[in-house]
C-alpha positions, 0 to 999 in steps of 0.5 A: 500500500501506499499512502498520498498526502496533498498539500498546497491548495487555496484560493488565489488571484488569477495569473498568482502561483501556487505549489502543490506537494504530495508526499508518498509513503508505504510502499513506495518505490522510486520507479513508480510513475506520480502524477497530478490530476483534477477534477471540476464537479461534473467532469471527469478526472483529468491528468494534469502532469505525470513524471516517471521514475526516469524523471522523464515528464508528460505536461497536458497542453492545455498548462503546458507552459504554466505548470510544472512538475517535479520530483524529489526521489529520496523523500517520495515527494512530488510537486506541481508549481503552478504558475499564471493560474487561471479561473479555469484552473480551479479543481480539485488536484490529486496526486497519483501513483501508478506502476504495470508491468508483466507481474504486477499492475498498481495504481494509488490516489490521494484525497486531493487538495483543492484550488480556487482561482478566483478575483 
């Protein structure tokens, strides 16, 4: 098993920057794939940013620019800095841990943080 703690949200003004940490813990291994994702109610979740165990990382499109995700393997902690924040923007963010491969297929949430970007 292995545990997520969001931490980072609140409310701010549009084009203001926010950070949001995850911190894993259990069984956590440093090949695992971590990423944000958020969802708006009525809308399905969406990936935001992923980053593998490679540091290789995935930005969406439509934060490309604006966000960014990084990782800090030998604390099992995960960040999306969050910059130019727009209305748009507003969601709950979720961390996410996810590995598969021919043995064995896991995937883990937390129970997100939210962000308001609001005048």
């Amino acid at each position: 098993q292995v545990q997520l703690v969001e931490s980072g949200g609140g409310l701010v003004q549009p084009g203001g920057s926010l950070r949001l940490t995850c911190t894993a813990s259990g069984s956590m291994a440093s090949h695992y794939t971590m990423g944000w994702y958020r969802q708006t109610p009525g809308k399905r979740r969406e990936l935001v940013a992923a980053i593998t165990g490679e540091d290789r990382t995935h930005i969406e499109d439509f934060v490309k620019g604006r966000f960014t995700i990084s990782r800090e393997f030998a604390n099992n902690r995960l960040f999306l800095q969050m910059n130019n924040l727009k209305p748009e923007d507003t969601a709950i963010y979720y961390c996410n841990v996810f590995w598969s491969d021919s043995i064995t297929s896991l995937e883990y949430w937390g129970q997100g943080t939210q962000v308001n970007v609001s005048s």
